[in-house]
Structure formats: C-alpha cells, structure tokens
N, C-alpha and C positions, 0 to 999 in steps of 0.2 A: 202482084204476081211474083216479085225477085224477092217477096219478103218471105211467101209461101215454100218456093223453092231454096232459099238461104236454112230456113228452117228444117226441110226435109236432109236437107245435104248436110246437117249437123247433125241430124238423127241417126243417119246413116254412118258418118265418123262413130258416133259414136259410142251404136251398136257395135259397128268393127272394131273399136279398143276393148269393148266387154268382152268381144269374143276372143281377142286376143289375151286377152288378162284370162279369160275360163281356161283357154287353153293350155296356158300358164302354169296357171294354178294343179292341172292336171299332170298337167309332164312332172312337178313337184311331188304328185304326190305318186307317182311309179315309180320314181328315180332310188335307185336299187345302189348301196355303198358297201362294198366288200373289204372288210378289214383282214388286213393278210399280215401276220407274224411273221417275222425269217430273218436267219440267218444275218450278220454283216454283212459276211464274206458273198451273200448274193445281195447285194443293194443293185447293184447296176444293172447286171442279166433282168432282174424280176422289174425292175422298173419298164425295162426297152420292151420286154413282153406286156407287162400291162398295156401302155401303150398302144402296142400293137393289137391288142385284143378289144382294148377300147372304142377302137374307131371301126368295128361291125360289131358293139354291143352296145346300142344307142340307150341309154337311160340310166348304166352302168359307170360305177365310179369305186378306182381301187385305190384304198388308202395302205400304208404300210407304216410298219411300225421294223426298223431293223435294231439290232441289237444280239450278244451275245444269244444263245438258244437257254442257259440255265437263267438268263434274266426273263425272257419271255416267257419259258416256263412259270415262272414263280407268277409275273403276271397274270398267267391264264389260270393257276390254281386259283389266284387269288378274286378271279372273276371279270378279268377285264373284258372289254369287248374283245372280241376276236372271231374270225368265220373259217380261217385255213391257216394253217399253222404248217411254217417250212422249218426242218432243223438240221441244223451241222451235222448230227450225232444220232444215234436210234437211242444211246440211254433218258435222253427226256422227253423224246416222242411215246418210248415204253411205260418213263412214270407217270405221263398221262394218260394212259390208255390203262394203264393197271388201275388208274382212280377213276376211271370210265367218263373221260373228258372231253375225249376223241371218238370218232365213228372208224370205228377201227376196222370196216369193211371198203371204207374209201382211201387206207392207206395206201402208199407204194414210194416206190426209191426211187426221184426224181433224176438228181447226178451223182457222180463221185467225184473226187478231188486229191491231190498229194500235201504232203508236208515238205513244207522247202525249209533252208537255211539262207537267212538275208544279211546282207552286208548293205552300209551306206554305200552310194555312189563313190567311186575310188579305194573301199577298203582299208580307211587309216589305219586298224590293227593289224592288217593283211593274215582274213583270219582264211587257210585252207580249204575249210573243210570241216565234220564233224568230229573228227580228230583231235584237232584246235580244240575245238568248244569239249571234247573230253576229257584232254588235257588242264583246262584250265586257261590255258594261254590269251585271256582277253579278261576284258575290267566288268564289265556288266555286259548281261543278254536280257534282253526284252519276250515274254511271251504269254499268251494268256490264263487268266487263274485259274484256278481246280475248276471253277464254274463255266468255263467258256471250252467247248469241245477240243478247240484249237490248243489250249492248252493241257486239256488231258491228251490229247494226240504226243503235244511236245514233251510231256512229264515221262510215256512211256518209252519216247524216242532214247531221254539221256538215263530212264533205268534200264533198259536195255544195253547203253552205252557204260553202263555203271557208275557215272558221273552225277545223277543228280543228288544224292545227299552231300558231296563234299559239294558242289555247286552251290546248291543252299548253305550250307554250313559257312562258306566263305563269303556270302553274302554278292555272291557275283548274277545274282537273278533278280529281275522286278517283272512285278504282275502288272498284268493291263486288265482291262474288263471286258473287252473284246478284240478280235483280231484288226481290227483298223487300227486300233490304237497302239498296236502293235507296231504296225506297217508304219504310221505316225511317227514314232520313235525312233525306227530307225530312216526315217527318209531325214529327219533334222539332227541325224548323226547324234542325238542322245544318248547311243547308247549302241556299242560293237555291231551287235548282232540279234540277230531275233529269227522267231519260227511261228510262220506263217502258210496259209496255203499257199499253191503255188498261185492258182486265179488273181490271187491279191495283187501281185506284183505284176501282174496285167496291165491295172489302173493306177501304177506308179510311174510308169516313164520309164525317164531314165536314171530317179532318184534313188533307188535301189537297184543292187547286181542278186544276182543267187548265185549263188555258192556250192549249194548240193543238193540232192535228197536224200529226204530221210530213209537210212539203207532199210533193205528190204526186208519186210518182219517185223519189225520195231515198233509198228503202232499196228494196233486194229485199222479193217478198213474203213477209211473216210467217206459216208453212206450220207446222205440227206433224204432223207424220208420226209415225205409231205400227206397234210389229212386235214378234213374240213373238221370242226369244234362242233362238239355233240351238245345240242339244245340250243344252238345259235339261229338266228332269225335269217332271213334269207340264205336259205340253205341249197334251193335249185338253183341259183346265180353261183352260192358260193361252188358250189362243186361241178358247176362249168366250167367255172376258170380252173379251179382244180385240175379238170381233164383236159384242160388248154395245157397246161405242162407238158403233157404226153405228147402234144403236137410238134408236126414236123418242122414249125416256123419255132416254136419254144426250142426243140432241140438243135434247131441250128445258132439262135442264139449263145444258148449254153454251149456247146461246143467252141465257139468261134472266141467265149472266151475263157476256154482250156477247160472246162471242165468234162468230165468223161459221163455218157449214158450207160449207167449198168445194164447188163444182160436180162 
C-alpha cells in the first residue's frame, strides 16, 4: 500500500513540474522585448520610465540602446533592430522619415531642453561666461561633433557668437561623439569648458558648475521628437510604451529632471 501511494505521490510531483515547465515555456514565448533608441542626454529619465511602465506590463521588456542620435540614425538606416526611436534633434528623425523608416503618424515632440556652458568644479580658467569662450580666453572646450545634435546646437551657439572659425583655427575645440562624453571631459577637468544640455549636468553633482546659457536665438529649438520604426515586429507593445511618453507619470519624470513638455 505505501509503495502504491509513494508512487502516485511521484506522479503527481511530477505532473506538477511538467506543468510548471508548459507554463514556462509559455510565458517565453509571449514575452514581448521593446528595443528603444535615444538620445544620451535621456539615459536616466527613459530608463526610471521604463521601469516604471514595466511593472504593469507583465511579459514586457525594454532594452535600450543610448548614444549620440546621428549614430543611432545611421544604425537604423543600416537595419538594426530597433522599435521606437527618441532623438535630440528633428534633423534625423526627418531623414528617416524622408526614407520612409519611421511611421511618421506616431510621431510627436516628447521634451525640450537648453544649451548650457560648463566649467569643472572650481573654474581653474575662471571662464565668465560666453564672452570668455568668444574671446578666446581658455585652452580647450569640449563639445559634441557635427553628428551629435548637441553639437550642432553648440556650432550655431559660437557662429552666432562669431567665434567658431577662429576657435577652430586656433585649435582650442575637441569633439566628443556624444554629449556625456562631453559632460566626462569636463567633470575630469580635461578640458576648460564644454556645451552641454542643461539636464546633463543634473546627473553630475557637484562635479561640474554652469556657467550660462546659451543667449537667446543662438541655436534652433532643442525639440526631441519620438516615433516607433516602420516594419518593426512588435509594433502594438512598441507604440504603447510610445504613448507611455505622453503620460502624466513620464511627464513628471521628465520635468523633475529639467527638461521642458512642449505645447
């Protein structure tokens, strides 16, 4: 009898590990991975949202790829995975949607942001102001390349300023590949000064001071438009979380760290 019963009671384990292995196996194969492109300058915001959107969207998982927007760009021409695409700038959200990359009816303008002027903690050159950096009056500035938005932001700053060919010329500029690396630079006093958003210096401490902003007019406005990738596979997930942007728990994030909701 306790041999009959030992035997039923193994049968019964296990069935209940088979069915826990089916069920397993099941939850595997619904589980939904949203690749999301964006910006540097938003790594921390879009991570604490994910997060947050993650934990009442059970089978969902958001990965992220951050980096410059004209590197991510060239990525997504080039075919990478990708489902939502955040960028600095509308010029390379536009030349993907001119090469029909993008679902360009799920676009919209997530935040805005400003251009600041950074100094390391303490100000060894003790630079002013954008004055300073017009003049000339410091050894090197740090800021991002023709490819990274943050740096077409800054290029128009100091030709408005009329300073950026003799800048160049003197050799008092190095390029980064994106704005952290920027922010990098100048938090290990590498280098005077640098132009950055302002959010950047958020997640610096007290390792960097600012200095100013960029005066008014001087750059186009700083626009991050976001859109899901046109023929991308989970497309009703990706353009939830898409509309999860819009939300009022995303927009307090963003806000809280300085960036502005456009109108």
């Amino acid at each position: 009898m306790k041999k009959i019963l030992s035997a039923a009671l193994i049968l019964c384990l296990s069935l209940g590990i088979l069915a826990g292995c089916d069920k397993f196996e099941k939850t595997e194969m619904e589980y939904k991975e949203i690749v999301v492109f964006a910006a540097a300058s938003m790594q921390e915001t879009l991570s604490d949202i994910a997060q947050k959107y993650t934990k009442n969207h059970d089978g969902v998982e958001i990965v992220f790829n951050f980096d410059s927007s004209g590197t991510l760009k060239t990525q997504i021409e080039e075919g990478a995975e990708c489902h939502v695409f955040v960028s600095a700038a509308q010029k390379q959200m536009n030349e993907l949607d001119d090469k029909g990359l993008i679902n360009s009816e799920d676009r919209f303008n997530v935040v805005s942001n400003k251009c600041v002027l950074i100094v390391p903690a303490g100000n060894p050159a003790k630079i002013k102001g954008f004055d300073d950096v017009a003049s000339g009056s410091f050894t090197l500035m740090s800021m991002g390349n023709s490819d990274v938005p943050a740096g077409q932001y800054g290029q128009q700053v100091l030709e408005s300023l009329g300073a950026w060919d003799k800048l160049n010329a003197d050799g008092k500029l190095t390029f980064a590949s994106n704005v952290r690396e920027v922010l990098a630079q100048v938090e290990e006093g590498a280098v005077d000064c640098g132009i950055v958003y302002s959010t950047d210096t958020m997640v610096s401490g007290n390792k960097v001071e600012v200095i100013a902003e960029a005066p008014e007019g001087s750059h186009d406005d700083i626009i991050y438009p976001a859109c899901t990738i046109a023929g991308a596979d989970n497309y009703d997930e990706a353009k939830d979380f898409l509309e999860y942007l819009r939300s009022g728990d995303a927009k307090g994030i963003f806000e809280k760290a300085g960036f502005s909701i456009p109108e």
